[in-house]
C-alpha positions as CSV (number, residue, x, y, z in Angstrom):
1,X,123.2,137.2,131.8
2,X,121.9,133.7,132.7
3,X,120.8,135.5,136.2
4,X,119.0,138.5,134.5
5,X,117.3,136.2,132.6
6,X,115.7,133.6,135.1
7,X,114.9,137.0,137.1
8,X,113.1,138.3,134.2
9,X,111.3,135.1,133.7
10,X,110.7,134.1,137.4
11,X,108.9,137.8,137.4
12,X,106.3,137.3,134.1
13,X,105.4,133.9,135.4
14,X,104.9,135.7,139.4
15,X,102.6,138.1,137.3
16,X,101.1,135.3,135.3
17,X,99.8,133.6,138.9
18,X,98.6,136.5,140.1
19,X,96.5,137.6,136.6
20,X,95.4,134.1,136.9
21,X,94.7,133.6,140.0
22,X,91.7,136.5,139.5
23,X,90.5,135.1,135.7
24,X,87.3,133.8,136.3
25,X,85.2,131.9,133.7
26,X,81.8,132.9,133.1
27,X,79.1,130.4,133.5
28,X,77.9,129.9,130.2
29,X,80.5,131.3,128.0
30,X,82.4,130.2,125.0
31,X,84.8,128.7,127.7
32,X,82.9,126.0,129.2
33,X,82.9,122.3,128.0
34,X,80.7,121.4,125.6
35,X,77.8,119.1,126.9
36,X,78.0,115.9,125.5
37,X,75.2,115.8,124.2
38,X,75.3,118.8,122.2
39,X,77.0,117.3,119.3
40,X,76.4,119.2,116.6
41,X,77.3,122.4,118.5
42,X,80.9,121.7,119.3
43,X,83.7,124.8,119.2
44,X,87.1,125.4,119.7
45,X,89.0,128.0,120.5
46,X,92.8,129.1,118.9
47,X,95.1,131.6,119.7
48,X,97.8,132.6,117.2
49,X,101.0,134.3,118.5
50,X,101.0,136.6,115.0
51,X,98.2,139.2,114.7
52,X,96.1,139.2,111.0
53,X,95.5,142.5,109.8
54,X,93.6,140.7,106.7
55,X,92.7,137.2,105.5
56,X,94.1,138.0,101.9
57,X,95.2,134.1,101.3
58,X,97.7,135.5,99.4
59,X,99.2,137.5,101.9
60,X,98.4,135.8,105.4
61,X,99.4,132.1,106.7
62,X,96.1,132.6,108.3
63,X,93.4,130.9,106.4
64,X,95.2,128.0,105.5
65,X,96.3,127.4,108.7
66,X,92.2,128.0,110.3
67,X,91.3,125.3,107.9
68,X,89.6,128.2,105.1
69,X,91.4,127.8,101.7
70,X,93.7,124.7,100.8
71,X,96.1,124.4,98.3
72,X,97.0,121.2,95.3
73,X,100.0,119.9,97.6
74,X,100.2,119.7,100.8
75,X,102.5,117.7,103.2
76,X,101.6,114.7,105.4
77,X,102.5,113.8,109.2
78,X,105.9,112.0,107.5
79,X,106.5,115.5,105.6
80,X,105.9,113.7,102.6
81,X,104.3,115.4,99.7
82,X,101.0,114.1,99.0
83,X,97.7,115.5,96.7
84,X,95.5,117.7,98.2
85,X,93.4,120.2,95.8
86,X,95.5,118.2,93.3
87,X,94.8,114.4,93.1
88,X,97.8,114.0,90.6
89,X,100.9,115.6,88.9
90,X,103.3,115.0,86.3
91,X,106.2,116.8,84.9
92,X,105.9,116.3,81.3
93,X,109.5,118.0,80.5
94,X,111.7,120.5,82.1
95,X,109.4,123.4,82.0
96,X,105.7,121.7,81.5
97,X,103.6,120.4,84.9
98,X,100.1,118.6,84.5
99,X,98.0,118.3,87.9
100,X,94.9,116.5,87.7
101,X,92.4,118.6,89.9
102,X,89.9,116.8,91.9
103,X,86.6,116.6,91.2
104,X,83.5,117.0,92.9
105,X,85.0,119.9,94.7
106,X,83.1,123.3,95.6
107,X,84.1,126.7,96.8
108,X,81.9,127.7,100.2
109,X,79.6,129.5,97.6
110,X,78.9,126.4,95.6
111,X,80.8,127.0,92.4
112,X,82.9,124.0,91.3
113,X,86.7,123.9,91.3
114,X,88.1,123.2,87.9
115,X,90.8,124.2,86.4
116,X,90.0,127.3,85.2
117,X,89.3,128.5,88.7
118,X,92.7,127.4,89.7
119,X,94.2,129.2,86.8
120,X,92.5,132.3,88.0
121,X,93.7,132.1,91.6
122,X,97.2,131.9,91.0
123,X,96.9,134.5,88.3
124,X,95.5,136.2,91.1
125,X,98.5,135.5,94.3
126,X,101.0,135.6,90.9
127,X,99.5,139.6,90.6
128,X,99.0,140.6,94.0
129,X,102.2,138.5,96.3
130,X,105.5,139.0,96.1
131,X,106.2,135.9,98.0
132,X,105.1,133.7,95.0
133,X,107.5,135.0,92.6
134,X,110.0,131.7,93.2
135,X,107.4,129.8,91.1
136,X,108.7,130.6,88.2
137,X,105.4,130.5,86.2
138,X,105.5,131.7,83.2
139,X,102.1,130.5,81.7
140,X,99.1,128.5,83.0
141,X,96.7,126.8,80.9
142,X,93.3,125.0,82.1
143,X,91.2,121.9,80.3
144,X,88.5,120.9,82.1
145,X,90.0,119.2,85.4
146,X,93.8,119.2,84.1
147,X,95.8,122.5,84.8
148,X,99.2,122.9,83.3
149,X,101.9,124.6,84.4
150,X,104.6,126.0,82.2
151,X,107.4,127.6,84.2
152,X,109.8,129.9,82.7
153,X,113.0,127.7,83.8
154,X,113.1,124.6,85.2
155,X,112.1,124.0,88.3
156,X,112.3,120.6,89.5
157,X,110.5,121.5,92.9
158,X,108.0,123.2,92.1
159,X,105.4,120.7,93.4
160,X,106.8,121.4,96.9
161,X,106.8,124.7,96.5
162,X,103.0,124.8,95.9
163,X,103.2,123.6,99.6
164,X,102.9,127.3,100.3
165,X,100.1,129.1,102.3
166,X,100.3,132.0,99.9
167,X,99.6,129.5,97.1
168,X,96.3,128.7,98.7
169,X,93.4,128.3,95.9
170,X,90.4,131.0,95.9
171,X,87.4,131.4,94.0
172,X,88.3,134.6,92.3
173,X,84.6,135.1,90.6
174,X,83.6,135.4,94.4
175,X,86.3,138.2,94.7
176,X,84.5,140.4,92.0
177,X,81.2,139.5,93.1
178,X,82.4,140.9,96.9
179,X,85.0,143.0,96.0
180,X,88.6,142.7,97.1
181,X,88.3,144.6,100.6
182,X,85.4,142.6,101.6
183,X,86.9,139.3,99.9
184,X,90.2,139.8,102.0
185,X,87.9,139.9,105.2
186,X,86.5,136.5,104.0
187,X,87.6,134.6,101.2
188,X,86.3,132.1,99.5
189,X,88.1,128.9,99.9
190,X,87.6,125.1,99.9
191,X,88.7,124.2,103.4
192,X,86.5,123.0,105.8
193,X,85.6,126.4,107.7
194,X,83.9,129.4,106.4
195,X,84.5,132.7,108.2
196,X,81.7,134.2,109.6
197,X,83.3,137.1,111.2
198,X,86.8,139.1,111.1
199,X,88.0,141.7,113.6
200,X,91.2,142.9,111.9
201,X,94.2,141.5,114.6
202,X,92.2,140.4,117.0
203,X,89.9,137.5,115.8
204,X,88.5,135.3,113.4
205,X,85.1,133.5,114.0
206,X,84.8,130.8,111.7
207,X,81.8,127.9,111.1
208,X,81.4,124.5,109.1
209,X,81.0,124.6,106.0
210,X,78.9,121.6,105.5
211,X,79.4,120.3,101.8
212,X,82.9,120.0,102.2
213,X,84.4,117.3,100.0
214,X,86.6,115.9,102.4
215,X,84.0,114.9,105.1
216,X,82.2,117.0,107.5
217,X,84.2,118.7,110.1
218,X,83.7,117.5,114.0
219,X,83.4,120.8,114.6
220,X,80.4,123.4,114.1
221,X,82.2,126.5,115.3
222,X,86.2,127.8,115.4
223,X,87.2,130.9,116.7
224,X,91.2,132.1,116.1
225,X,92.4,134.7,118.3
226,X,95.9,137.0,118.0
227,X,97.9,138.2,120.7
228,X,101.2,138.3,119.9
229,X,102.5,138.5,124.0
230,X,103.8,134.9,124.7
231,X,102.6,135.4,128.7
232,X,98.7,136.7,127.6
233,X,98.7,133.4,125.4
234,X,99.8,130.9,128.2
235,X,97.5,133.0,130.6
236,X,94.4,132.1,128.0
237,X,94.7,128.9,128.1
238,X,95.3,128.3,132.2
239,X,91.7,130.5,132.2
240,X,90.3,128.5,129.9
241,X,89.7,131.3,127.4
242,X,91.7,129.3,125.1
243,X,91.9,125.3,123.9
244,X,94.9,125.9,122.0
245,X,98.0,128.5,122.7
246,X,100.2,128.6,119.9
247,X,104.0,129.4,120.7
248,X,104.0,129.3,124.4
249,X,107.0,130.7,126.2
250,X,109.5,128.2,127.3
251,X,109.4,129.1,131.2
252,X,105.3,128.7,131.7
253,X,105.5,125.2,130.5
254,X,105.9,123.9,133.9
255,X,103.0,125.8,135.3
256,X,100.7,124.7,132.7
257,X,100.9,121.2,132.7
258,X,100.5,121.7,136.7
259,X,96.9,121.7,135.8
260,X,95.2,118.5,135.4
261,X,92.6,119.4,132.0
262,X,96.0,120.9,130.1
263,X,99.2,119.4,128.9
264,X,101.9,121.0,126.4
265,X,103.0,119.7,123.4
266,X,107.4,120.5,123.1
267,X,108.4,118.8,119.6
268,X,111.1,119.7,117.3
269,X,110.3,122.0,114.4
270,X,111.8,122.4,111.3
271,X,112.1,126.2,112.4
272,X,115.5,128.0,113.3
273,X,116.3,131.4,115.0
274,X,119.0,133.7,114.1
275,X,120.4,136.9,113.8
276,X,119.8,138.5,110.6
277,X,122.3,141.5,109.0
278,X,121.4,144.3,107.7
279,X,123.9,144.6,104.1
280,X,122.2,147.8,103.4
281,X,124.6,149.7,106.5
282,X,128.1,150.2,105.5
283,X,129.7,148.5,108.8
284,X,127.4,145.6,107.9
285,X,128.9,145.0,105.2
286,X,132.0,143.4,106.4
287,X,132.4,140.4,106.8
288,X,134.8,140.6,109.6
289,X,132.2,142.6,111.5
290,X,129.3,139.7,110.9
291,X,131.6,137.3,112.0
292,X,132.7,138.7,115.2
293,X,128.9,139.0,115.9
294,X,128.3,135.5,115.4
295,X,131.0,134.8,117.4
296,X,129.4,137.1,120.2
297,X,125.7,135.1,120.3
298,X,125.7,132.2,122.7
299,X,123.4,129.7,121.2
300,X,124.1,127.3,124.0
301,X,122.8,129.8,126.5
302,X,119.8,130.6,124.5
303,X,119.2,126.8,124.4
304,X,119.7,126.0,128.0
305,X,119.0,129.1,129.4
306,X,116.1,130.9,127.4
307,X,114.6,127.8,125.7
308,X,114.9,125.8,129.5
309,X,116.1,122.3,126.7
310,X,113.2,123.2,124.5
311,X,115.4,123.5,121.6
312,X,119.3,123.0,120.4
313,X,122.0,125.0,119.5
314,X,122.1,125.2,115.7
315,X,125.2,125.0,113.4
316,X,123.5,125.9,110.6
317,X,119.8,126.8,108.9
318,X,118.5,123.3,108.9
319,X,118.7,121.0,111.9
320,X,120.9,117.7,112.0
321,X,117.4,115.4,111.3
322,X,117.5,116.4,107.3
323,X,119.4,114.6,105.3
324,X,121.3,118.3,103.8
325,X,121.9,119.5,107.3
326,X,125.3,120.6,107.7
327,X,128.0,119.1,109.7
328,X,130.0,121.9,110.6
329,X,130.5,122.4,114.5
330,X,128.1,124.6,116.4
331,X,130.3,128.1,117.1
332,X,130.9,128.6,120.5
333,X,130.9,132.3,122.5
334,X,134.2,133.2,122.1
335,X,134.6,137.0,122.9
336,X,138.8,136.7,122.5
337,X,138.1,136.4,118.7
338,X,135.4,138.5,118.2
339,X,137.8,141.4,119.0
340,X,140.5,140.5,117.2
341,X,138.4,140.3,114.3
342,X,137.5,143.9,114.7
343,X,140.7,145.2,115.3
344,X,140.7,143.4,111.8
345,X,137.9,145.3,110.6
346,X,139.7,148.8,111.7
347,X,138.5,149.4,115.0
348,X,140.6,150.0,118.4
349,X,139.8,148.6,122.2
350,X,139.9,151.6,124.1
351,X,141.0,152.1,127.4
352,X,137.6,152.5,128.9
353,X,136.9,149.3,126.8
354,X,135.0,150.6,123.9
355,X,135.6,149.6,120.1
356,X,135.8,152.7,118.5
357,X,137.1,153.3,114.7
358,X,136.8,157.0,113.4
359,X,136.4,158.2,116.9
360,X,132.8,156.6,117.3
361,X,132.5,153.3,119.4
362,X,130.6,150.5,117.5
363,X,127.1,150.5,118.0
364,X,124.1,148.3,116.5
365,X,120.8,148.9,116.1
366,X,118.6,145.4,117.0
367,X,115.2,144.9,116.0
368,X,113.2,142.1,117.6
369,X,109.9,141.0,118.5
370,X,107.3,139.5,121.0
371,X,105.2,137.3,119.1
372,X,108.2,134.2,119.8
373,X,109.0,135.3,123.3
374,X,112.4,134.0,123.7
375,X,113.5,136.4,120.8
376,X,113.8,139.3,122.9
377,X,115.7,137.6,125.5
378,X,118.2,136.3,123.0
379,X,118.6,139.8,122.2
380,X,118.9,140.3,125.8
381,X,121.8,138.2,125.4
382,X,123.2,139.5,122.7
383,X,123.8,143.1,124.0
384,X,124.8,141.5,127.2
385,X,127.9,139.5,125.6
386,X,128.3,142.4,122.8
387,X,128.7,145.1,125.8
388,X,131.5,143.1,127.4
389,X,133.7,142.9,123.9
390,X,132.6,146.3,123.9
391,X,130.3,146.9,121.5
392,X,126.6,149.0,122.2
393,X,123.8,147.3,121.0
394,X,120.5,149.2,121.0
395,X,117.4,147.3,120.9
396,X,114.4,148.1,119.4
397,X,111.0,146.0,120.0
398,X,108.7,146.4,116.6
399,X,105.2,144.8,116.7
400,X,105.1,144.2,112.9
401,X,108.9,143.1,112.1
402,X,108.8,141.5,108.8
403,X,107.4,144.9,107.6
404,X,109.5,147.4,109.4
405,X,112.4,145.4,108.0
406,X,110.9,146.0,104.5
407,X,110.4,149.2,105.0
408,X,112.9,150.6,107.1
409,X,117.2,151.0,106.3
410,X,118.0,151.9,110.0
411,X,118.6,148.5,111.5
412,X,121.8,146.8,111.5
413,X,120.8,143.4,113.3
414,X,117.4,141.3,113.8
415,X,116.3,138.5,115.8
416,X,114.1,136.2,113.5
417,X,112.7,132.7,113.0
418,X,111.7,130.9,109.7
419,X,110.7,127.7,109.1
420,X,113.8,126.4,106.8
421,X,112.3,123.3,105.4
422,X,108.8,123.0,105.8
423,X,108.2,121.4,102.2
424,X,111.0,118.7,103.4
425,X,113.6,120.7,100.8
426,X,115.9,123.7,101.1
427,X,115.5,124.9,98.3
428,X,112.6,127.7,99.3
429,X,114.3,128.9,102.4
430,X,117.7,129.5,100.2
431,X,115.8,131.3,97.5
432,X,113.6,133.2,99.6
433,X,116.5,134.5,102.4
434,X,119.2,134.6,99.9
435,X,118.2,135.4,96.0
436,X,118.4,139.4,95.8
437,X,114.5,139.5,94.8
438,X,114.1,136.9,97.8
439,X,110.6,137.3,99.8
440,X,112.9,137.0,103.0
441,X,115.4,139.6,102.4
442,X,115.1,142.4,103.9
443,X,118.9,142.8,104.5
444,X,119.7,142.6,100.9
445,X,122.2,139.8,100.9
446,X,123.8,139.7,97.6
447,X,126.5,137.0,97.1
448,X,127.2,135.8,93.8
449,X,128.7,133.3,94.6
450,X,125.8,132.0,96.5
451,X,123.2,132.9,94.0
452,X,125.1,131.1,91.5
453,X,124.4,127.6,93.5
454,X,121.1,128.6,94.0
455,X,120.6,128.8,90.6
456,X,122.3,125.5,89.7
457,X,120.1,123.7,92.9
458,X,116.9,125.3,91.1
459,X,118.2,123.5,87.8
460,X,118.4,120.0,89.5
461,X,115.8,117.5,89.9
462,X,118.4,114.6,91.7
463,X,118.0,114.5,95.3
464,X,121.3,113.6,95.8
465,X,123.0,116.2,94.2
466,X,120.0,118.6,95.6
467,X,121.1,118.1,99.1
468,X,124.8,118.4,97.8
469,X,124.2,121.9,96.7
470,X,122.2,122.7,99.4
471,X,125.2,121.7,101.7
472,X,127.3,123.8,99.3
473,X,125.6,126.5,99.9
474,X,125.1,126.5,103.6
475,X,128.9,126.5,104.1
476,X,129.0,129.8,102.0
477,X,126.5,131.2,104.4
478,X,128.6,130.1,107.1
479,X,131.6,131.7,105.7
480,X,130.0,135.2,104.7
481,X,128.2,134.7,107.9
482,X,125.2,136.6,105.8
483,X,123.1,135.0,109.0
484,X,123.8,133.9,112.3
485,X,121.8,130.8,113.4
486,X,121.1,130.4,117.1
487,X,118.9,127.2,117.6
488,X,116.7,124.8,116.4
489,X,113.6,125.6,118.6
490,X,111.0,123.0,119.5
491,X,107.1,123.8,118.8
492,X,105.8,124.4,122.2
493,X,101.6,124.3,122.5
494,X,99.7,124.3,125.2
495,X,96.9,122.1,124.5
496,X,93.2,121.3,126.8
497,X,93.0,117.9,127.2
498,X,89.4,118.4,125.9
499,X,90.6,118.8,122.2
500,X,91.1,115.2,120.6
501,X,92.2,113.7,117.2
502,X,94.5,116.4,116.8
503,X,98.1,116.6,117.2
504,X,100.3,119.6,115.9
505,X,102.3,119.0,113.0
506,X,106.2,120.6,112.5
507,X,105.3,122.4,109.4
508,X,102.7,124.4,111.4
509,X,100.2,124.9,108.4
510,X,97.5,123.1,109.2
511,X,96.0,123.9,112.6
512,X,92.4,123.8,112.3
513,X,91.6,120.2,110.5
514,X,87.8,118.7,109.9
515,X,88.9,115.6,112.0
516,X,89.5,117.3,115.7
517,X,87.2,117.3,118.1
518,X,86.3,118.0,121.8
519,X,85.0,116.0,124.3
């Protein structure tokens, strides 16, 4: 497998030359530098590795991460909470939150943010997203600048959890002026870009927006771009049709930074990639069978092999740099066992070296994806090692996953990737991949056990015994093997050297900021 895959990568990056090699940069476009002189005209140019099919705030990482909307907490460089929209916050019991909203704040129409326009937005994302459900709100109350939260039990993080894109802050009286189709194609926020234009998955084109209360951005114009193919993003950015590629794939590193005006940015994330199991199929639903898969997925291959060092083999949903990580041993490939546990399970090694139980030879249905390009290859991987236990994986390549998941009962495995701690806590990732009503699972996972410490870590304010139930609850992940983690990926950008005062961040929300520049 290691072959096949540095054939399959020595081929895109052959192809990537080549397409290179004829990209030519019109004199006069978007691409060229910037004069210097032209200050007040300076632009930048992003491409995502997820497409946008709308700018809904409550829906879409999007405009938070293009600098549009903003929420009350956000994190700094240390991953440290700090005030954003909100200048201060109390808990003033188990259930009642007070933030102080700042002011001298306006929407990009004018209109002031008070609390009574923050009230209204997260009546609105409470109405219209799923994924903010964890809040726990059960009523909301707005006096002047002060905005109280009451939730409905306690929920000691619930600052952090406001850390959320999809808790972004609107102006919803701009949404009933626009209506909600035209709002989603360009809402109203307080960030420091206003969208001028929206193609539906294929760009945003953004400009200042000049009163913002944070200080006037650098930058008069932004455009985001989507492609979700890891080798069109790298090509971008050698072409100079890009300034900054998001998610580059591991192998075009080397080439990039071959050219003098780019460099690429490889830090550690607080992302993971697994394996994700469908409970909703019968043979799914042993455990014996989920374990023997994990057994099957060689995360130090995927490190070494598909990553090329860019990330390490993972033990666990949240890497060894956070203080709740788990210090269980990272499984090795061990195909011996994987079959015995499947004998276990009921099914027999045939003589032409199939598992078969009930006459039919085991055989999964993958679902992966191309926006992170080493996914498919690790599901590459997968089948490889699976076939020679002798199992049949089949694997499908979907363009919008998290949906088809959602929507569709005929997958037994995925390849996915999730930020795990990006509010510095694991509390959100356990209750949105694990809790039955979870945002981020699609695979039903249903463990009583589990949801019971869930419930209790929701309950407790103490960091120390926080962390202790998070641990407690990785290990029963680990031993229902409801996921099977792979690695700890870094956050690999490709960056022109022309963009300055910015550096990307390992929560990966806040892309477009009012300080960058270009030279």
């Amino acid at each position: 497998m290691k072959t096949l895959v540095h054939k399959k990568m020595s081929l895109l990056l052959a192809a990537a030359l080549v397409f290179t090699a004829g990209c030519a940069v019109k004199e006069g476009s978007d691409n060229t530098s910037v004069p210097a002189a032209a200050v007040d005209s300076k632009k930048i140019t992003l491409m995502l590795h997820f497409k946008s099919g709308t700018l809904d705030p409550h829906n879409d990482f999007t405009p938070l991460r293009a600098g549009v909307t903003e929420t009350l907490v956000k994190l700094d460089d240390q991953l440290q909470l700090k005030g954003w929209l909100a200048e201060t916050w109390v808990a003033k019991d188990e259930l009642t939150w007070e933030f102080t909203i700042r002011d001298h704040i306006t929407f990009h129409d004018g209109t002031k943010l008070d609390a009574a326009a923050v009230k209204a937005s997260f009546e609105r994302g409470l109405k219209v997203s799923k994924r903010l459900a964890g809040l726990k709100i059960k009523s909301m109350d707005a006096n002047g600048q002060l905005f109280t939260v009451v939730t409905s039990e306690p929920n000691p993080a619930l600052p952090s959890e406001l850390v959320n894109p999809y808790a972004s802050v609107v102006s919803v009286e701009a949404e009933k002026k626009m209506g909600t189709e035209a709002f989603n194609m360009a809402p109203v926020g307080t960030g420091p870009f206003v969208v001028k234009q929206f193609t539906p998955n294929i760009e945003a084109k953004l400009e200042r927006y000049d009163a913002y209360w944070n200080g006037k951005a650098k930058l008069k114009e932004a455009v985001v771009k989507f492609n979700e193919d890891g080798n069109v993003r790298a090509l971008a950015l050698q072409s100079k049709e890009a300034d900054i590629a998001w998610s580059l794939p591991a192998e075009s590193i080397e080439v990039v930074r071959k050219e003098k005006e780019l460099t690429v940015e490889s830090i550690p994330s607080l992302r993971v990639h697994f394996l994700l199991y469908n409970q909703q199929k019968p043979q799914m639903q042993d455990v014996k069978v989920r374990q023997a898969i994990s057994l099957l997925l060689n995360r130090e291959s995927v490190a070494k092999d598909i990553m090329l060092g860019n990330a390490t083999a993972a033990n666990g949903p949240f890497n060894d740099k956070l203080p709740f990580a788990s210090s269980a041993p990272v499984p090795k490939l061990d195909q011996e066992k994987a079959v015995s546990l499947l004998k276990e399970a009921g099914y027999t090694l045939t003589a032409d070296h199939k598992l078969v139980k009930d006459g039919t030879q085991l055989t999964l249905e993958l679902v992966t994806y191309n926006a992170r390009p080493e996914l498919p290859l690790m599901a590459q991987l997968l089948q490889s090692d699976a076939a020679k236990a002798g199992i049949k994986v089949n694997i499908r390549n979907v363009e919008d996953s998290d949906n088809y998941l959602k929507e569709n009962k005929d997958w037994d495995v995925a390849t996915y990737s999730n930020l795990t701690a990006p509010r510095g806590d694991g509390g959100f990732f356990l209750n949105s991949a694990f809790m039955p009503s979870g945002s981020l699972n699609p695979g039903k996972i249903n463990i009583p056990e589990l949801t019971q410490v869930i419930e209790s870590l929701n309950k407790q304010s103490d960091v120390t015994q926080r962390n202790k139930l998070i641990q407690e609850a990785v290990s029963i992940v680990d031993k229902e093997a409801v996921h099977s983690y792979a690695v700890f990926p870094n956050l690999i950008i490709g960056v022109n050297k022309r963009v300055t005062d910015w550096t990307p961040g390992r929560e990966e929300f806040y892309i477009l900021t009012p300080t960058m520049d270009v030279k």
